[in-house]
N, C-alpha and C positions, 0 to 999 in steps of 0.2 A: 599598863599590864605588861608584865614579863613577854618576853618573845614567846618563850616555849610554856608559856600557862594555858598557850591556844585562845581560840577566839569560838563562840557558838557555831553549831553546827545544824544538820537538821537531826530529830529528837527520834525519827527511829520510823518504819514503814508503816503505811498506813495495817491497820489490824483486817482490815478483809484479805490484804496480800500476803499475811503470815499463813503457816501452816499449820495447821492443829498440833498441841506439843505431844499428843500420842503418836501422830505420823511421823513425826520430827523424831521422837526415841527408835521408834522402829524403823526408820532408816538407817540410822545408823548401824546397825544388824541384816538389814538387809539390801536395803538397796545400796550402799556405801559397804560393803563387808569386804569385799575384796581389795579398795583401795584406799581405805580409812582401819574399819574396826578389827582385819586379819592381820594390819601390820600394825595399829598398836599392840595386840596380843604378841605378834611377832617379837616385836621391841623387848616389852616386859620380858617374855620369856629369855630371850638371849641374854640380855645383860640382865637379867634377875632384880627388876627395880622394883618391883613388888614383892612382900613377904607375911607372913601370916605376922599378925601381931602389930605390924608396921600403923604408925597414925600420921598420914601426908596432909600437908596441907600446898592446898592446889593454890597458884596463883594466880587470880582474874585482872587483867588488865582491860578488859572490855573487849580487845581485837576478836577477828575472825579464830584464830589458832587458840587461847586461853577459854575463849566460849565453849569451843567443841573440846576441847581437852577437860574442860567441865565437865557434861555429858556425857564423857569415853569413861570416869571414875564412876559418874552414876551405873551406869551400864552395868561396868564391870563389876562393882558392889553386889548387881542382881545376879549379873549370872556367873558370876566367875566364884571358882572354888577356893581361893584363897581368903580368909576372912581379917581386914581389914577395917581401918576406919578410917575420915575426911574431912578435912577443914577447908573450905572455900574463905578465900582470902583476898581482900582488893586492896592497895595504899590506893589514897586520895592524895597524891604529889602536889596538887593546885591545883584541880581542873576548873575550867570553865564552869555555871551553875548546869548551864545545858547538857556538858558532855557528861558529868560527873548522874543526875538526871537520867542520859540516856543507858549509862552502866548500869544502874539500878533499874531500870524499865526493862533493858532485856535479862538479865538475872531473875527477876519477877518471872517475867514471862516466861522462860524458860527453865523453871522452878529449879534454880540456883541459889540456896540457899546461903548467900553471901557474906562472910564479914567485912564490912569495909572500916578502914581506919585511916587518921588521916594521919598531914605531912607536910611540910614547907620545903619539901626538896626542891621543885620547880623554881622555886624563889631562891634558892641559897644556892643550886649551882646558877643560875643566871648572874647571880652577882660575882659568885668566885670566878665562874670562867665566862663572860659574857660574850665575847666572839664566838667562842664552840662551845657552848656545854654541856653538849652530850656524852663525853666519856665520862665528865664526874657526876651527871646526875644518873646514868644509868648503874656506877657504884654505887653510887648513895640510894637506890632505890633497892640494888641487891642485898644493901645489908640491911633495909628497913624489913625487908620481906623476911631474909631469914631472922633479924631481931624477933618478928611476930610467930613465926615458926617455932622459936622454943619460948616462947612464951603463953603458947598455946600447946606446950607439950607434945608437940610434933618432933617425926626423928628425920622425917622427908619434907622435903621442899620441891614439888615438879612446877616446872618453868616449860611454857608451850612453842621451845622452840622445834622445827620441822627439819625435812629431809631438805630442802634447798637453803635453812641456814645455816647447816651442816657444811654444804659444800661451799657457800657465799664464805662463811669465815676463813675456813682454806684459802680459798684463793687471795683473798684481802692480808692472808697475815704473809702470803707467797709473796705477794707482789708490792706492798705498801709498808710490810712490817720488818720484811728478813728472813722469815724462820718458816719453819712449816711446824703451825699446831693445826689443832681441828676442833671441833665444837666435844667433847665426851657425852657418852648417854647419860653417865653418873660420872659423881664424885663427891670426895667430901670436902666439908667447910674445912677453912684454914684457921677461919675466925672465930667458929660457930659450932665448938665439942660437939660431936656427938649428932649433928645434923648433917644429911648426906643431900646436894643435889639431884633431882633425877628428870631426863626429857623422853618421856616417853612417846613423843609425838616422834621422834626421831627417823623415822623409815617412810611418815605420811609426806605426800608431798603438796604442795601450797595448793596447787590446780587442784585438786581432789578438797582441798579444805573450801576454798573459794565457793566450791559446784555445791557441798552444804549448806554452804551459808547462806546461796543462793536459794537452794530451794527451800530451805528454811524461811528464806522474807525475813530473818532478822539482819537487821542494819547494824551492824559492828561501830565500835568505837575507833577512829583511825583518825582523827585531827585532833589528838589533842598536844600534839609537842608540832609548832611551828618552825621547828629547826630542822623537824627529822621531814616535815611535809615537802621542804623544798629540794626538787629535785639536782639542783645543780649544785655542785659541791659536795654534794654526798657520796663516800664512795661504794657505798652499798648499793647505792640503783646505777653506778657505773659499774659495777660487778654483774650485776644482774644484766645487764645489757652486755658487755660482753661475752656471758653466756648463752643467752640469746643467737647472738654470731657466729658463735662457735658452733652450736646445735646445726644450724644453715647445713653444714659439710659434714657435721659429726652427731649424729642423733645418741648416741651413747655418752656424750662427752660426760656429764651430769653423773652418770654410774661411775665413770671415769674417776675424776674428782675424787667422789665418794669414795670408793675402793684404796686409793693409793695413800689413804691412812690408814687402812689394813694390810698390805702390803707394801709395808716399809724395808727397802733393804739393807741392815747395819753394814754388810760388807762394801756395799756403794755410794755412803755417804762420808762428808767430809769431816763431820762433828755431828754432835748430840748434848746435850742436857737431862741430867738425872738428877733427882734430889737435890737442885739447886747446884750440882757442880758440872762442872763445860769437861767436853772429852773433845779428842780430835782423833782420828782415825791412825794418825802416826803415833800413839800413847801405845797403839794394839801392833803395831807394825813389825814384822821383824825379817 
């Protein structure tokens, strides 16, 4: 078996520990409102990732953030004034029979009316890159996702990432990559006419999703790629832990982060990139 095709897991909580899925919707409005469903509306409304007409297709990965980012479209479909529509969407990369299994049992359960499709990505980047293969299986899975996106006549694609992978990419591309990017709310495909990225989950942050997921009693999908499980060598749980540390001294650091891809200063930086060409700050000098 592939490294990262995963290995069986357990198949999801027992059903007396779950939560009834009408409590489970209305928390999300209520008892999670202030630190889940005001700042996805937040989200939406600032960068305008929703539009009337718009037909998104959500993508389900199984994890904790992709589930409840599910559930934020159901929601929002009821109660929100913008009239929209939605395609639930899962690639099958290779999962395990069980994990694959446990995606469809909580989708079920959580009346996630799922497409799932499948995929040999898991297989064909383990072969191309077999020591790391997580940067080419996580592009080949992007463009399987948007492939299916306008193939299902969708103009949107939301992807569940959060307010802490916001700041985790920053720092990673600070310190490992060179440059200073940052995760955007939207964007559009380079590859994919006429299809726009969008993370509406953007402003939630992971502790707030986790405490859902919790009280929900559904068991999320989170073993199925064995490269990403291992903690050492990854520089994403080293990121994560050195923010950790930093918090120690600086309880803001996190907002920190956050902010200073909003407040960028052109007059204080050394270079920039625009439309694929490199500028230096001595171009502007005079």
């Amino acid at each position: 078996m592939s490294k990262i095709a995963g290995k069986g897991c357990e198949t999801g909580v027992p059903s007396s520990e779950r939560k009834p899925i009408e409590d489970i919707e209305r928390s999300i409005i209520k008892k999670y409102r202030k630190h889940i469903w005001s700042k996805f509306i937040k989200a939406i409304k600032d960068y305008n990732l929703i539009q009337e007409g718009d037909r998104v297709a959500v993508a389900i990965s199984g994890g904790k953030d992709s589930l409840l980012m599910a559930k934020l479209f159901q929601e929002l479909q009821k109660h929100g004034n913008v009239p929209f529509e939605v395609e639930y969407i899962a690639m099958d990369p290779g999962y395990h029979p069980d994990i694959k299994e446990l995606l469809i049992e909580n989708c079920k359960y959580l009346n996630i009316p799922v497409h799932i499709f499948e995929s040999d990505i898991f297989e064909v980047a383990d072969r191309m890159a077999k020591d790391y293969p997580c940067y080419m299986c996580a592009r080949m899975r992007r463009g399987a996702l948007y492939g299916k996106t306008k193939e299902l006549g969708c103009n949107k694609l939301a992807l569940g990432h959060h307010y802490n992978d916001v700041i985790e990419t920053t720092l990673l591309n600070v310190l490992y990559s060179g440059n200073f990017k940052t995760m955007l709310p939207k964007l559009k495909s380079a590859n994919f006419e006429g299809i726009e990225l969008i993370r509406p989950l953007y402003y939630i942050e992971e502790t707030s999703i986790r405490r859902f997921i919790e009280y929900s009693g559904i068991w999320p999908l989170n073993c199925a790629c064995m490269v990403a499980a291992e903690r050492i060598g990854n520089k994403r749980y080293e990121i994560k832990d050195l923010i950790e540390s930093l918090k120690k001294n600086s309880e803001n650091v996190e907002k920190s982060i956050f902010k200073a891809a909003q407040n960028v200063n052109m007059d204080s930086i050394l270079g920039w990139e625009k439309d694929g060409e490199k500028y230096s700050y001595l171009d502007f000098y005079e």
